[in-house]
C-alpha positions as CSV (number, residue, x, y, z in Angstrom):
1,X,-7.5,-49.3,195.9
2,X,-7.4,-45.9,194.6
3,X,-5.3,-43.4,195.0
4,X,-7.9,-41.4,197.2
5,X,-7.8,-44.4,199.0
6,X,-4.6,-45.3,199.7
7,X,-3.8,-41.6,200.7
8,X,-6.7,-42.1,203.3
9,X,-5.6,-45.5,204.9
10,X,-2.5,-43.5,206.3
11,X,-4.1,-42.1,208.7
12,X,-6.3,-42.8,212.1
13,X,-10.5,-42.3,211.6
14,X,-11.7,-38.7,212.8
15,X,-12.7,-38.8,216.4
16,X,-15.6,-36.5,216.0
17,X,-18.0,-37.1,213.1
18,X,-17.1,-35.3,209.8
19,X,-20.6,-35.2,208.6
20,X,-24.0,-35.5,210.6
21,X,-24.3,-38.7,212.8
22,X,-28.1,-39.4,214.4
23,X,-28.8,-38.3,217.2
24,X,-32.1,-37.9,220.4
25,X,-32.2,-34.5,218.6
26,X,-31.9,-35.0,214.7
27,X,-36.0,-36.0,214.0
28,X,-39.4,-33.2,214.7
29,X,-42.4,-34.7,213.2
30,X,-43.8,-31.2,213.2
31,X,-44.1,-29.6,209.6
32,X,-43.2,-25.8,210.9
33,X,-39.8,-26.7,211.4
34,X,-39.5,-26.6,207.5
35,X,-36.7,-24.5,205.9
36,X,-35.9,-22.9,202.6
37,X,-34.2,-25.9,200.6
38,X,-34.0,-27.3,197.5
39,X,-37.1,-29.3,198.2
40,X,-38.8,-26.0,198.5
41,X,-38.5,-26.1,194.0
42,X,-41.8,-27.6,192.2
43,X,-40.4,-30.9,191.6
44,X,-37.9,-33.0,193.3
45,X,-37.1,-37.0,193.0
46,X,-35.0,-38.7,195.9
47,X,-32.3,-40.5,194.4
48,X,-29.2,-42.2,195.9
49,X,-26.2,-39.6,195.7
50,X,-25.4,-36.6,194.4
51,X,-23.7,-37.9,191.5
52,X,-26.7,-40.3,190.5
53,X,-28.6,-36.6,190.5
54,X,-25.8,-34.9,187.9
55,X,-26.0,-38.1,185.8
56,X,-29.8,-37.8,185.5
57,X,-29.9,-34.4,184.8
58,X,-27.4,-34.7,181.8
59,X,-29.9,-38.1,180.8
60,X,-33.1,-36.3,181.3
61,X,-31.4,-33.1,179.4
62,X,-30.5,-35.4,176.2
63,X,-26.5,-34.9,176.6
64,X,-24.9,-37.6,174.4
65,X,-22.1,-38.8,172.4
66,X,-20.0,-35.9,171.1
67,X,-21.7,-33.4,173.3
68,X,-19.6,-31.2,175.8
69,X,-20.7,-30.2,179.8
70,X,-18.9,-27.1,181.0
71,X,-17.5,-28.4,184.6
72,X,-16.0,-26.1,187.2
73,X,-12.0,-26.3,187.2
74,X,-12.6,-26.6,191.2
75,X,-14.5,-29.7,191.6
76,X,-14.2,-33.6,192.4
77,X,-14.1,-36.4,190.5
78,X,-18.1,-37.2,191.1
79,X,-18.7,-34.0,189.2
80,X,-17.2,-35.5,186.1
81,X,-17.6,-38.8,186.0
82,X,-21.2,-38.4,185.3
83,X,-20.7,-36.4,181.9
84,X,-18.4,-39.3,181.0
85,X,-21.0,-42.0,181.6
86,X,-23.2,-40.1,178.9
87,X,-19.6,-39.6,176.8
88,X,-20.0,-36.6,176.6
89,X,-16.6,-34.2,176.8
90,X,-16.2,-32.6,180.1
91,X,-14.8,-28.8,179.5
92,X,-13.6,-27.1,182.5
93,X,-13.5,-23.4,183.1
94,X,-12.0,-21.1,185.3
95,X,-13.5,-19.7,189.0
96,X,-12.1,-16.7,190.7
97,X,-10.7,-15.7,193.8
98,X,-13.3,-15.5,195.4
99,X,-14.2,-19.5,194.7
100,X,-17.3,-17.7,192.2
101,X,-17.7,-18.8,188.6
102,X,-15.7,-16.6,185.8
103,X,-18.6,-15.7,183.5
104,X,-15.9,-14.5,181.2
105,X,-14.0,-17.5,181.1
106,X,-17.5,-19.8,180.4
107,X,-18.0,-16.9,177.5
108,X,-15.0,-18.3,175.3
109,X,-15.1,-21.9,176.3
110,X,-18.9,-22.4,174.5
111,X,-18.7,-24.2,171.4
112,X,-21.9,-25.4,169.1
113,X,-21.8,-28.7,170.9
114,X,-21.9,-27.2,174.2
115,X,-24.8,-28.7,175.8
116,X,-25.0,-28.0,179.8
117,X,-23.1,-26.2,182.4
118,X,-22.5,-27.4,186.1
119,X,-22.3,-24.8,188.3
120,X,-21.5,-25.0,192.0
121,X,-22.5,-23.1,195.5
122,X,-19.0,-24.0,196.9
123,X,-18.9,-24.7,200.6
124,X,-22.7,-23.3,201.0
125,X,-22.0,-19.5,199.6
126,X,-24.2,-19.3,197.4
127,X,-23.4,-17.9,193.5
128,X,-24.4,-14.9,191.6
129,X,-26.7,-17.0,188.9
130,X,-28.4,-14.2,186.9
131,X,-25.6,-13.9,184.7
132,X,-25.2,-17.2,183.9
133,X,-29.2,-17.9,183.6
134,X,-29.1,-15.2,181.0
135,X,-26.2,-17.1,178.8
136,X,-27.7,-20.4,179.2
137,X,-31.0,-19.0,177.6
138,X,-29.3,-17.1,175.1
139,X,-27.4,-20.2,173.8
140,X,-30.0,-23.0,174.9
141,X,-27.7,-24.5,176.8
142,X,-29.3,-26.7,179.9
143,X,-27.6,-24.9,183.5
144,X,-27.2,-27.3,185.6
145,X,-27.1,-25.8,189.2
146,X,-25.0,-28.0,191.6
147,X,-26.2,-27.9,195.6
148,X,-24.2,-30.3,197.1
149,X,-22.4,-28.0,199.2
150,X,-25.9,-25.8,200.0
151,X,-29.0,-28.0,200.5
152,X,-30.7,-24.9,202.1
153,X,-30.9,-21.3,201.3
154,X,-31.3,-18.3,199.9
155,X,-29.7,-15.3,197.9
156,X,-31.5,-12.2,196.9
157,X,-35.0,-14.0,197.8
158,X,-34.6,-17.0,195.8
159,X,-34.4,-20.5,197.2
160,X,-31.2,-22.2,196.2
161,X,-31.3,-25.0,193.6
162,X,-34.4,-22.9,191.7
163,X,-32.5,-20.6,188.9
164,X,-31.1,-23.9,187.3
165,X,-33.2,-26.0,184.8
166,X,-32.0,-28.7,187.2
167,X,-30.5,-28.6,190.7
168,X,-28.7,-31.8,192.1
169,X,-28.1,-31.7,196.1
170,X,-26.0,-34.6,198.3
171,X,-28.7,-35.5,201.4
172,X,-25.6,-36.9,203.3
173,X,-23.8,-33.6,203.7
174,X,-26.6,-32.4,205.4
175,X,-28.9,-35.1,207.2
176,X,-27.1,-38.7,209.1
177,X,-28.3,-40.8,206.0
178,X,-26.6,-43.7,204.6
179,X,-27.6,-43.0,201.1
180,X,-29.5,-40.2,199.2
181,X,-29.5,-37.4,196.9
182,X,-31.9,-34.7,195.3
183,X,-32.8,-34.4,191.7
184,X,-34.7,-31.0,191.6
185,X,-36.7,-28.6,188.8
186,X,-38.7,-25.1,188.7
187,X,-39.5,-25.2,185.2
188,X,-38.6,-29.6,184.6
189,X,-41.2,-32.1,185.5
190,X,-39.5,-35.0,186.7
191,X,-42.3,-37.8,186.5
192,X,-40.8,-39.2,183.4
193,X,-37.8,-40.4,185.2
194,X,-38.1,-44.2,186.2
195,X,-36.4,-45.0,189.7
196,X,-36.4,-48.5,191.7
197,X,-36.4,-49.4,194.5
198,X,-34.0,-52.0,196.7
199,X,-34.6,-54.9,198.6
200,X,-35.7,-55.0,202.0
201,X,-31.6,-56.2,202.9
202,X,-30.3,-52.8,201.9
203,X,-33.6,-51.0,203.6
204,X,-32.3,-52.8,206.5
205,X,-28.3,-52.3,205.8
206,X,-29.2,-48.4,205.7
207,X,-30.7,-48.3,208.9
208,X,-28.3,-50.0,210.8
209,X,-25.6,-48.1,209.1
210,X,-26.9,-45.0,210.5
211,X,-27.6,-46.3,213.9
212,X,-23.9,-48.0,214.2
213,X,-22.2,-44.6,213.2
214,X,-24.4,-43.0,216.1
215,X,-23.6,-45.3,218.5
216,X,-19.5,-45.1,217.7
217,X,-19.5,-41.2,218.0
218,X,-21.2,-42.0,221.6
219,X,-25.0,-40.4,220.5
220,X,-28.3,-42.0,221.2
221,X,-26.8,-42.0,224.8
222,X,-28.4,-45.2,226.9
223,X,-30.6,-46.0,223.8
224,X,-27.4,-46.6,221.8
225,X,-26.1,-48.1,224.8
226,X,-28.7,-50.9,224.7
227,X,-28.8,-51.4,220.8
228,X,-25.5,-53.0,220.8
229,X,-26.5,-56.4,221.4
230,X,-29.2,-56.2,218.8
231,X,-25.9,-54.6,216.3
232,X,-23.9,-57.2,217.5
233,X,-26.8,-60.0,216.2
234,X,-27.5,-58.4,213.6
235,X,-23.4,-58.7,212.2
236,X,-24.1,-62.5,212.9
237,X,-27.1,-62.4,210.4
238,X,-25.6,-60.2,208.0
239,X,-22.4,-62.2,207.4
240,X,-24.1,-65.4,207.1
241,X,-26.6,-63.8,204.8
242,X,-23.4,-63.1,202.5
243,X,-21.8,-66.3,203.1
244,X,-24.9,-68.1,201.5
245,X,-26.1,-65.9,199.1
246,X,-23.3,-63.3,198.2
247,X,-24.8,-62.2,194.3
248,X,-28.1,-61.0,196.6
249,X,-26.2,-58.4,199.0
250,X,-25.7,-54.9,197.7
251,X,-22.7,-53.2,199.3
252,X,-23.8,-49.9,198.8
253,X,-23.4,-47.1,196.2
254,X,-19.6,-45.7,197.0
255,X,-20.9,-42.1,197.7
256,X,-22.2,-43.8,200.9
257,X,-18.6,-45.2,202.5
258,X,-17.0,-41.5,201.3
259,X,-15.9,-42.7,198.0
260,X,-16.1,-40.7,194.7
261,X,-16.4,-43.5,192.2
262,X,-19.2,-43.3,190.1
263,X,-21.4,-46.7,189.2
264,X,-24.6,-46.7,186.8
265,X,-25.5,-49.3,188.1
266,X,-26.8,-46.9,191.1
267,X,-28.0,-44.3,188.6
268,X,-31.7,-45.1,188.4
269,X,-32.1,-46.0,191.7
270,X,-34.3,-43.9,195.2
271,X,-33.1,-43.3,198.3
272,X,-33.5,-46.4,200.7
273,X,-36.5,-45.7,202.8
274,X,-34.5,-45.0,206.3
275,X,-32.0,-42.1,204.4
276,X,-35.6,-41.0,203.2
277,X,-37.6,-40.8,206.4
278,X,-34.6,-38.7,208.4
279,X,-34.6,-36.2,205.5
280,X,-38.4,-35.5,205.5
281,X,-38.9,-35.7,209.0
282,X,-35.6,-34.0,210.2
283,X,-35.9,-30.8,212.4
284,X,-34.3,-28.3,209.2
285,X,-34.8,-25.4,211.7
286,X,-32.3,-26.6,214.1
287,X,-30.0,-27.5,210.7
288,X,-29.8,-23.9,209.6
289,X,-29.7,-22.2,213.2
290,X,-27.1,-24.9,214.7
291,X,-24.6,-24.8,211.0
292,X,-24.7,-21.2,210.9
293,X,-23.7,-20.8,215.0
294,X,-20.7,-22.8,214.5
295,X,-19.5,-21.5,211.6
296,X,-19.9,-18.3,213.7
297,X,-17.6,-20.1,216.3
298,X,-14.6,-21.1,214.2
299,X,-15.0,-17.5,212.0
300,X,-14.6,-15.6,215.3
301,X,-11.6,-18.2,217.0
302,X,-9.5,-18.3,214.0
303,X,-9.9,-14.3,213.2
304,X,-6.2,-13.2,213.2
305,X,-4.5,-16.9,212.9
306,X,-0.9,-16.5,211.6
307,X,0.0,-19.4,208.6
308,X,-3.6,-18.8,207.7
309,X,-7.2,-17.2,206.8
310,X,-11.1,-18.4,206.6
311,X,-12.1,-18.4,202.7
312,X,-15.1,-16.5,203.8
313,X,-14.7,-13.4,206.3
314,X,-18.2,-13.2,206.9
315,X,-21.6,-15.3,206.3
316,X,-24.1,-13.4,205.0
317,X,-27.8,-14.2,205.8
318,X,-29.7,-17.0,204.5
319,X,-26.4,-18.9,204.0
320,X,-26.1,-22.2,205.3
321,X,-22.6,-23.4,205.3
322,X,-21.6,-27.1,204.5
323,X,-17.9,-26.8,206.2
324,X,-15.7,-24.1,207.3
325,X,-13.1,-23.3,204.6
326,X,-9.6,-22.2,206.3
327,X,-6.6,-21.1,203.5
328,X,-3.6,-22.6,205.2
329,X,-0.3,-20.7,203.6
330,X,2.1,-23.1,203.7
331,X,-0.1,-26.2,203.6
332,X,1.9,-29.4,203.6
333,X,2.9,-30.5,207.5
334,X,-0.5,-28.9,208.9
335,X,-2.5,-31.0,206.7
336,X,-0.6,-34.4,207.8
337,X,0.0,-33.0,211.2
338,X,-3.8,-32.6,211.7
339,X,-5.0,-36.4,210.0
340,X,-2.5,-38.0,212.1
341,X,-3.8,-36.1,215.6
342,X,-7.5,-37.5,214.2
343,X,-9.2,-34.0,213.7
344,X,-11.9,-33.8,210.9
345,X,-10.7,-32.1,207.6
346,X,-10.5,-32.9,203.9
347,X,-9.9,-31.0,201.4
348,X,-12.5,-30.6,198.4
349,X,-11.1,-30.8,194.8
350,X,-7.8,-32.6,196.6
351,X,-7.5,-34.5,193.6
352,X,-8.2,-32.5,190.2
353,X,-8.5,-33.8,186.9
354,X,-5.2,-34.0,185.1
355,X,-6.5,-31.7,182.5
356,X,-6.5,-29.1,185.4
357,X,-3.3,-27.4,185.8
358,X,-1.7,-24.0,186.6
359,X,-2.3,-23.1,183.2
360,X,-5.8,-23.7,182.7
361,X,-6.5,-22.0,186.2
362,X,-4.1,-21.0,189.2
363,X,-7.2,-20.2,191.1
364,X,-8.5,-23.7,191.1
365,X,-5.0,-25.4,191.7
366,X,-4.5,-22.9,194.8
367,X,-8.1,-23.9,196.3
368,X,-7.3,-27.4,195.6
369,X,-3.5,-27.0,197.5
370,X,-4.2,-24.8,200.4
371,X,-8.4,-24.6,201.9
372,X,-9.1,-27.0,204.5
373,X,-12.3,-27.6,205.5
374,X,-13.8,-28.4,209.0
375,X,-16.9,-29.4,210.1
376,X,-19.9,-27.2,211.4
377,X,-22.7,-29.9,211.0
378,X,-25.9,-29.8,213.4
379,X,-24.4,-32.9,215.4
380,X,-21.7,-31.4,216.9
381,X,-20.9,-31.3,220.4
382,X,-19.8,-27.8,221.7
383,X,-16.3,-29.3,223.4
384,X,-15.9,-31.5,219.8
385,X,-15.4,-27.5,218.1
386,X,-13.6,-26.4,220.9
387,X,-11.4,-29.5,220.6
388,X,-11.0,-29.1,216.7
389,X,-10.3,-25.1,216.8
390,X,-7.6,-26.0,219.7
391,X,-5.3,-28.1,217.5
392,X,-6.1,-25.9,214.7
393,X,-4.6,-23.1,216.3
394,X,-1.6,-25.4,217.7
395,X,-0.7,-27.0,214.9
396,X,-1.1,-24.1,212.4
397,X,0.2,-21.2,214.3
């Protein structure tokens, strides 16, 4: 167990769902209910995590042995892990105040065997790329545009995920999948890049993944209601299955149970056909409209709270939040305080690499310290925000 792990096991599970759980309203089988995503880029491959994504884009770019990747100082471990799989030499640089890249900072940290750049929309605010685009062609250096906070979007009339030369987005921060990822390109075709597929027992472990996390956040009302005899059976099945033949059941890639290790042995693998079908047949409009609503609805509660102030003081349009960010002054008790009362909340870049220090960037190591973040996902309740924003305020304030 990892230390992630262990810090975890302290405290009870989240009452309401911490990302998007399926639900009588997730699916439309009607195509105008598309959005402005990274799908909407020329090419796109459905892989199984975000990570797998980052790792094929460094393999499809030719990174290597001796080569470095410029990584934000603000990031998790699956952002870095990937760049060591191709040993390459993960350089971080600096972000601002503002949680935006520091162009500056990227500037001096190029070397001759700098050979991509990861760059991340944190929390769903989407960055100022031209700069960036402009040094990467400059130096040839592959830019890497990271979308796992901001599966939809735009900024000044481009789609998110299309000024990279790849975009990588995580499926399960925005649609109730067990697995999945996006590998996408503008100006990269992606047909070279073999996937494969899984067996019909992990087609079948993703879907009843999905429908056992509806049913224990109470959705699918009397149709959940009724599937738990037929969950129940299917436990039955699936532990004798292991019992008998334990080298032919996959667990699952560790990006699906909310882990941040990183396998290759998941790398060149698709999206299991259930995690696939919700994400092309999901209504995206009610995605945007409902995310961006309750943002809205903690922005305008928490407005004014003492101990502590949204990272964000507005959301501009065609933003499409992942979270809602909250910098918490004096951090420490409210963070335990609110895990052991079982409210939703993480904290992104909890855990830094060790390279990462005051030193290297205060910026990143205040982020990392102080912002919560708090679910606004298209599955939530009305009374579940209202719940979450009351012992926000209680335990905060």
């Amino acid at each position: 167990m990892n230390a992630e792990a262990r810090h975890n096991a302290r405290y009870p599970n989240a009452i309401v769902p911490m990302s998007p759980v399926l639900s009588s309203a997730t699916l439309s089988l009607t195509r105008d209910k598309r959005q402005t995503s990274i799908l909407s880029c020329q090419y796109s491959r459905e892989v199984t995590s975000g990570r797998a994504a980052i790792a094929l884009a460094l393999e499809n770019s030719g990174v290597q042995k001796g080569d470095e990747v410029l990584i934000p100082a603000f990031h998790c471990e699956s952002m870095i892990s990937p760049a060591r799989w191709r040993e390459a030499t993960p350089v971080f640089f600096r972000v601002t105040p503002k949680a935006e890249i520091d162009l500056d900072d990227i500037t001096r940290k190029i070397t001759p065997r700098t050979k991509a750049i990861i760059v991340t929309h944190y929390f769903g605010f989407l960055q100022d790329l031209s700069g960036i685009r402009t040094l990467c062609d400059e130096k040839g250096i592959v830019l890497i545009e990271d979308c796992a906070h901001a599966f939809f979007g735009t900024r000044d009339g481009k789609p998110v995920g299309s000024i990279g030369d790849y975009a990588i987005a995580s499926s399960m921060k925005f649609f109730p999948c067990y697995d999945g990822g996006i590998l996408a390109s503008n100006s990269v075709p992606l047909n070279t890049i073999n996937l494969t597929g899984f067996s019909t027992l992990f087609h079948l472990k993703s879907f009843f993944n999905i429908i056992e996390r509806a049913i224990s956040f109470g959705r699918l009302g009397w149709f959940g209601r009724a599937l738990k005899a037929l969950i129940s059976f299917k436990q039955l099945i699936w532990g004798y299955i292991k019992k008998k033949r334990p080298q032919h059941v996959s667990q699952g890639p560790s990006a699906s149970d909310g882990g941040y290790g990183f396998e290759s042995s998941w790398v060149h693998s698709s999206t299991s056909k259930p995690s696939s079908f919700i994400v092309n047949n999901a209504d995206q409009k009610r995605i945007v409209e409902a995310r961006r609503k309750n943002y809205l609805r903690y922005l305008e509660a928490l407005k004014g709270l003492q101990g502590a102030t949204p990272l964000f003081d507005n959301l501009p349009e065609g933003y499409v939040p992942l979270v809602f960010p909250l910098y918490v002054k004096n951090p420490v008790q409210p963070f335990e305080s609110l895990k052991q009362k079982a409210v939703p909340i993480w904290r992104f870049g909890e855990y830094l690499d060790p390279a990462v220090d005051e030193t290297l960037d205060p910026n990143s190591v205040d982020f990392s310290n102080h912002v919560f973040q708090f679910p606004c996902h298209q599955e939530l309740k009305e009374e579940e925000i209202d719940w979450i924003i009351q012992q926000i305020k209680e335990t905060i304030q």
